[in-house]
C-alpha positions in Angstrom: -68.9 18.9 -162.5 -66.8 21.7 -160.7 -62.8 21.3 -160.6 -61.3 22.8 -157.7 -59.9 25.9 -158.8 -62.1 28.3 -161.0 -59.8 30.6 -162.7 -56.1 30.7 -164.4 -53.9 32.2 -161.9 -51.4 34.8 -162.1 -47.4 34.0 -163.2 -45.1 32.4 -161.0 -41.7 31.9 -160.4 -41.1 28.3 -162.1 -43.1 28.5 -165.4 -43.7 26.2 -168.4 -43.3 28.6 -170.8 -46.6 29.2 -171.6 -47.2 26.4 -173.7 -49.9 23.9 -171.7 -50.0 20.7 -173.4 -53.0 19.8 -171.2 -55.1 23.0 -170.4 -58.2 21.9 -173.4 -60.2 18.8 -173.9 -58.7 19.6 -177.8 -55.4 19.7 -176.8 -55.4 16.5 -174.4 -56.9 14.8 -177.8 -54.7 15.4 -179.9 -52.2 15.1 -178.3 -50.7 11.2 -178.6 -50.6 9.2 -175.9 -46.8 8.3 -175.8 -44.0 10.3 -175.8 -41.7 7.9 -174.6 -41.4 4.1 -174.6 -40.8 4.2 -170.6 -38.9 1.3 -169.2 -39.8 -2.1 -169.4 -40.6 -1.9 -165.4 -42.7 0.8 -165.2 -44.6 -0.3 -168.5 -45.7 -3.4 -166.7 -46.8 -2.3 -163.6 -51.1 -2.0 -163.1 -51.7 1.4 -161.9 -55.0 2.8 -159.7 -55.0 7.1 -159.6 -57.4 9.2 -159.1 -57.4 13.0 -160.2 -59.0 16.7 -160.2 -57.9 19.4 -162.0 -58.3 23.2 -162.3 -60.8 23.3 -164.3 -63.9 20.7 -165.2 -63.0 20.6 -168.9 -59.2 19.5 -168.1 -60.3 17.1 -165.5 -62.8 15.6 -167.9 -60.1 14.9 -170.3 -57.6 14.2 -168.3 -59.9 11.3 -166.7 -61.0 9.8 -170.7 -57.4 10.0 -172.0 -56.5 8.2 -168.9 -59.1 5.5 -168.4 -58.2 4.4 -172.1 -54.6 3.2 -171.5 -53.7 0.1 -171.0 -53.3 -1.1 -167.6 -54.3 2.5 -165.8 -57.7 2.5 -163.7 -59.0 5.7 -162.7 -60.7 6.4 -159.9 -63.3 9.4 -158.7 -61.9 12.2 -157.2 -64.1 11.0 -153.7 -63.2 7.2 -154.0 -59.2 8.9 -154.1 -58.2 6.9 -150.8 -58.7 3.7 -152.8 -55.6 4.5 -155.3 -52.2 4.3 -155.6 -51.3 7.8 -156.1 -53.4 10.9 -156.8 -52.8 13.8 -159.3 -53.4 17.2 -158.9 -53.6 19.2 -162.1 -52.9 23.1 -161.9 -52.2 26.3 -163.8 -50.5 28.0 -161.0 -49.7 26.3 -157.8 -51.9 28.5 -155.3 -53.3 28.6 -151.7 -56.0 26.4 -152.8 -54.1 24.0 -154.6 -51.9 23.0 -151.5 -55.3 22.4 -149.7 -55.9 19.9 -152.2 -52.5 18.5 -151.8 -52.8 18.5 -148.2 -56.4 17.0 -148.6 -55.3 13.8 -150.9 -52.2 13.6 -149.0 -54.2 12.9 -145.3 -54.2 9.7 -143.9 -56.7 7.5 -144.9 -58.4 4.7 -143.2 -55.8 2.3 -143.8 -53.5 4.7 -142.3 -51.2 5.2 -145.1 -50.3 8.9 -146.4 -51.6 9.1 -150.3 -48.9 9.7 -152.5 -49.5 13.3 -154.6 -48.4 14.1 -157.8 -48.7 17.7 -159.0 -48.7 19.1 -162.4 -49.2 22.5 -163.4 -48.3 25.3 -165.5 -45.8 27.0 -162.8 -45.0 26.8 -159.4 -43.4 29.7 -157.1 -40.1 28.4 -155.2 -42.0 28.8 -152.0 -45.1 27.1 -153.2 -42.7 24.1 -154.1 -41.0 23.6 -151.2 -44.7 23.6 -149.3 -46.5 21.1 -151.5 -43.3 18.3 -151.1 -43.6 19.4 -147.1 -47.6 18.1 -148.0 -46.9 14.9 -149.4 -46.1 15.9 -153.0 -43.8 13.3 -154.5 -43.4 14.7 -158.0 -44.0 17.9 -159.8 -44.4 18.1 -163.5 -44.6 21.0 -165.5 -47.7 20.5 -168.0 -45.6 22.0 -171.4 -43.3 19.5 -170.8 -45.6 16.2 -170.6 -48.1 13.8 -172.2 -50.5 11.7 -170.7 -48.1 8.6 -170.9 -45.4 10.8 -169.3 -47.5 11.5 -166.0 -48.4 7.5 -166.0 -45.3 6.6 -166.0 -44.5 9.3 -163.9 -46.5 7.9 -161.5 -45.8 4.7 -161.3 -41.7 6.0 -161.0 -43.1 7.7 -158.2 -44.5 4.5 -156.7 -41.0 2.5 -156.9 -39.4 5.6 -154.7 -38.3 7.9 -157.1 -39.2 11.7 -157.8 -40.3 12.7 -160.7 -39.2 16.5 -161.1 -37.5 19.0 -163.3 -33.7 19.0 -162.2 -34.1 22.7 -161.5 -37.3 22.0 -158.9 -34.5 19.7 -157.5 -31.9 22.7 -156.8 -34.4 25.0 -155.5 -35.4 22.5 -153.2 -32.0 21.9 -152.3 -31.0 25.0 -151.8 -33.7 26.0 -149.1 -32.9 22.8 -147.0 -29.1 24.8 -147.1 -30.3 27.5 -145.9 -32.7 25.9 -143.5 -29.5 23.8 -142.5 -27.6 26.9 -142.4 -29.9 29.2 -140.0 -29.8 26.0 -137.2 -26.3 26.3 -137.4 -26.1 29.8 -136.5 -28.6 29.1 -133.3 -27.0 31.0 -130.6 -25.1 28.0 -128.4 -25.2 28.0 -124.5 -22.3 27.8 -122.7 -21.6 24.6 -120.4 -22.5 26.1 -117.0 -26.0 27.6 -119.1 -27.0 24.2 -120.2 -26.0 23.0 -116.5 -28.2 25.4 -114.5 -31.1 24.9 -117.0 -30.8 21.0 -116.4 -31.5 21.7 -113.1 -34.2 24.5 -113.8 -35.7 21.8 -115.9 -35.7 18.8 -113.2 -37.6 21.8 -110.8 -35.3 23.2 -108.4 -34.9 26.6 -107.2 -32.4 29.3 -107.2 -31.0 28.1 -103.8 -30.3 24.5 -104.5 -29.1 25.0 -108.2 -26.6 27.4 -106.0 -26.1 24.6 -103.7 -25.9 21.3 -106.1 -23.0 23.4 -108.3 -21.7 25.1 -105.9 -22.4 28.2 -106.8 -23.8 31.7 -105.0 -27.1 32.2 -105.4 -26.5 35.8 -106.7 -24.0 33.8 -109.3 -26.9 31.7 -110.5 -29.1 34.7 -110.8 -26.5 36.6 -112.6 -26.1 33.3 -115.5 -29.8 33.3 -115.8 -30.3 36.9 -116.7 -27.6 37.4 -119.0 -28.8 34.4 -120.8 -32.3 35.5 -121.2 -31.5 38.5 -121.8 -28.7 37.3 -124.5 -31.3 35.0 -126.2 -34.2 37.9 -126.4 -36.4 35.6 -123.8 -38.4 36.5 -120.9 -37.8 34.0 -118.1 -36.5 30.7 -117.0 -39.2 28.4 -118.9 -38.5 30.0 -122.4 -35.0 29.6 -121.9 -35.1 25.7 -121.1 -38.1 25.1 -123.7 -35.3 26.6 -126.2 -32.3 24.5 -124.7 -35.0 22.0 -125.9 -35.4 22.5 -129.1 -32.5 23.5 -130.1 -31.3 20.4 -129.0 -28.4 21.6 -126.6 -30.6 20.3 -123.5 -32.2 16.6 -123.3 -35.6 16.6 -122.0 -36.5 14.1 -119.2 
C-alpha cells in the first residue's frame, strides 16, 4: 500500500521539534494509547474517520492503533466520504498534502464538506493559513500527540471546536489583520465617481450620464479618466467591476 507522500520533506516554519511521536509502526506501539482522560463528552461519543498518511508504514499503524479503541471505527482511505472526519497525517505540510486536504474536504454525495484534520511534523505560516482556507478544522503537531489525543481531537472537532496549538491560532489571526487591513486601505471613490459608474453600470453613455447629473459631457469624461487613471485601470468596465468588488457600488 502507497501513502500519499513518498519522502520526509524539508523544515518549515512551525515545527514539532523534531521529536515525531508517530513517524514508525515502533513508535505508534509503544506509545500508550491515552495521554489524557478527555472529557466525559467527548469520551462517549462513537466516532467514524478515515485516514492516509505520509508514508505506508505510519498509515498502517496509525489505522491498527486506531481500529483498537473503543468506540472508534476506521474507515478506508476510498470509503472516506462515509466518515465523520478524515485525518491527514504529514511530516511537512506540502503542495501535495493540501491536494489531499482539498481532496477529503470536497463535497461528497450527500453534499456535506468532510471535516479535515491534519497532523504533521511542521507546517509553514502560509501552508496553515491555506489548509484551514481547504476545510482543515484542526492542526496537531505529531510531537505533541497520542493516538487518544487525535481521537479526542476529533471528535472536539465535531462539537465545533478547533483543535490547534494557541500559536497556529495567532498566526492565523494575524494574517486575517492584515488581510483586514489591506481592504481598508482600498483606494475609495469619491461620491460623484460612484454616481457616474452607477450609471456606466445601468448602460448609458457619455451624453446622458452628462445629461441625467447635469453635468458637461467633457466634465464626465474628465471624472472617468482621472479615476482610471488614479486606480491603475484601463477603461470604464474595469473601473465599475472594481466599484463592485470593493463593495463601494451595488450591482443590479
Amino acid at each position: 500500500m502507497q501513502g500519499y507522500f513518498a519522502q520526509a520533506p524539508e523544515s518549515a516554519d512551525i515545527s514539532s521539534g523534531g521529536r515525531p511521536l508517530l513517524a514508525s509502526v515502533p513508535t505508534m506501539l509503544a506509545a500508550p494509547s491515552v495521554t489524557r482522560e478527555g472529557s466525559p463528552e467527548t469520551r462517549a461519543l462513537p466516532i467514524r474517520l478515515a485516514l492516509t498518511a505520509s508514508d505506508a508504514l505510519t498509515e498502517e499503524g496509525a489505522q491498527s492503533c486506531l481500529k483498537a479503541m473503543e468506540g472508534v471505527q476506521v474507515l478506508p482511505w476510498r470509503e472516506r466520504q462515509g466518515a465523520q472526519i478524515a485525518l491527514v497525517l504529514a511530516y511537512e505540510v506540502t503542495a501535495d498534502t493540501l491536494r489531499v486536504v482539498e481532496e477529503a474536504a470536497a463535497d461528497s454525495p450527500l453534499g456535506r464538506q468532510l471535516p479535515v484534520l491534519l497532523v504533521a511534523d511542521a507546517v509553514s505560516e502560509r501552508n496553515l493559513v491555506h489548509s484551514v482556507s481547504l476545510g482543515v478544522v484542526g492542526v496537531l503537531l505529531r510531537a505533541e500527540v497520542r493516538f487518544a489525543d487525535l481521537v479526542e481531537a476529533a471528535r472536539n472537532a465535531l462539537l465545533g471546536q478547533s483543535p490547534m496549538p494557541a500559536s497556529m491560532i495567532r498566526t492565523i489571526l494575524n494574517r486575517l489583520r492584515v488581510l483586514e487591513s489591506g481592504r481598508s486601505r482600498v483606494p475609495e471613490l469619491t461620491p460623484r465617481e460612484v454616481n457616474v459608474l452607477q450609471l456606466v453600470a445601468e448602460g448609458l453613455r457619455t451624453a446622458e450620464i452628462a445629461a441625467h447629473l447635469n453635468y458637461s459631457e467633457r466634465t464626465i469624461k474628465n471624472i472617468l479618466h482621472e479615476m482610471i487613471t488614479r486606480l491603475n485601470l484601463r477603461n470604464r468596465t474595469q473601473a465599475v467591476a472594481y466599484a463592485i468588488r470593493s463593495g463601494q457600488l451595488q450591482s443590479r
